[in-house]
N, C-alpha and C positions, 0 to 999 in steps of 0.2 A: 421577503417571505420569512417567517418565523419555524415554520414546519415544511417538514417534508413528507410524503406520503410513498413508500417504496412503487407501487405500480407505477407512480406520475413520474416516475426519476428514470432518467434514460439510463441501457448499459451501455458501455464501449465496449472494444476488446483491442486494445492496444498491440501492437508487437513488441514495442520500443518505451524504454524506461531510460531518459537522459542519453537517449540517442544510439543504446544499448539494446539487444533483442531480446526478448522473454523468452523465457523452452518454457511452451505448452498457452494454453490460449488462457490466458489470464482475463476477466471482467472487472470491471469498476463501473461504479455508480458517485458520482460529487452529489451526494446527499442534502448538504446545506451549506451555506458560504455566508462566514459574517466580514465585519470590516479589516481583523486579525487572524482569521482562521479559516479553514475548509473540513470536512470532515465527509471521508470517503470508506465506499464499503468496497474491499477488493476481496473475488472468490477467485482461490489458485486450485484447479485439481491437482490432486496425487500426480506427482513426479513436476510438477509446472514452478519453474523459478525465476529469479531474476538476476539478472549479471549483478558481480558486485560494483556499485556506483555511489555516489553522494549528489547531495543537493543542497542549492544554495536557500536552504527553509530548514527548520525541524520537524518531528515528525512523532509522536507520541501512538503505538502501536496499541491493540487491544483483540487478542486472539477470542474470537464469540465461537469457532467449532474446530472441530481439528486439529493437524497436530505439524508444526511448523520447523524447520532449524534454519536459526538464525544467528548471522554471522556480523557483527557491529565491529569494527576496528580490529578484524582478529582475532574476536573471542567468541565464542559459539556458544550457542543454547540450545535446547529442544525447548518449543515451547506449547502449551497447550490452550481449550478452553478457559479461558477465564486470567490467564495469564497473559503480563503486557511488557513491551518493551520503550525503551527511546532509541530514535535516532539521530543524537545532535548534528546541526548543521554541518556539514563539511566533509564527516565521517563516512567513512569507506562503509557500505554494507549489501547485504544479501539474503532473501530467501529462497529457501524448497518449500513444498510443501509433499510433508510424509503420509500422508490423505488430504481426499477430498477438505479444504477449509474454508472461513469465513474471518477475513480480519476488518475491523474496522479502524481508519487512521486517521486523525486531527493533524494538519500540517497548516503549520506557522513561521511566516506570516502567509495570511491567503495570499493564493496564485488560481490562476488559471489551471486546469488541466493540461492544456496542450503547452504550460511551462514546466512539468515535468515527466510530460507524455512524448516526446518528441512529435509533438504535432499530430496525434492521432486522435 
C-alpha cells in the first residue's frame, strides 16, 4: 500500500516504550511502512512523557502542533510546530509534552511496532 488514509489506520495506546512506561496515555498510529522506514503519528497530551530510552533504529522527529521539550543525549530543547528533531540510533532520549501535541516520526530501518512498543 502506497497511501494511507488516517480513519482506516488503527490507534494504540501503549504504556511501554523499550520496555519503559509512559506518564499519560500516549496514541500512535504506523501510518505507512515501506521496505526502510515506518512513519508514525504519536499525540502526547499535556503533561504525558516518555522515559528516557534508545533504540536500536533512528528516528527523525517533525513537531505538526504543540509544544514539546526534548531531551537527546543530554541536551534539551523546547520544541514546537513546524520544528524537528533527530534521534540517532543508540542515543539516550525523551519527551514531555508542554500542551496538548501532535508529532509525527520516520524511524529507520522499519520495525514492527511491538519492536519498540514493548509488545503493546
Amino acid at each position: 500500500m502506497y497511501t494511507a488514509k488516517n480513519a482506516d489506520t488503527e490507534t494504540i495506546y501503549p504504556d511501554r516504550v523499550e520496555g519503559l512506561p509512559f506518564r499519560g496515555r500516549v496514541s500512535l498510529k504506523a501510518m505507512l511502512s515501506g521496505d526502510n522506514m515506518v512513519m508514525i503519528e504519536m499525540r502526547y497530551p499535556e503533561g504525558a512523557s516518555s522515559p528516557e530510552h534508545a533504540h536500536d533504529h533512528e528516528s527523525v522527529c517533525y513537531v505538526v502542533s504543540g509544544r514539546v521539550r526534548g531531551v537527546i543525549d543530554g541536551a534539551e530543547s523546547v520544541l514546537e510546530a513546524g520544528d524537528a528533531c533527530l534521534h540517532p540510533r543508540g542515543v539516550p532520549h525523551s519527551v514531555e509534552a508542554l500542551e496538548d501535541s501532535m508529532i509525527v516520526e520516520i524511524k529507520s530501518p522499519a520495525v514492527p511496532l511491538e519492536n519498540f512498543l514493548g509488545g503493546k
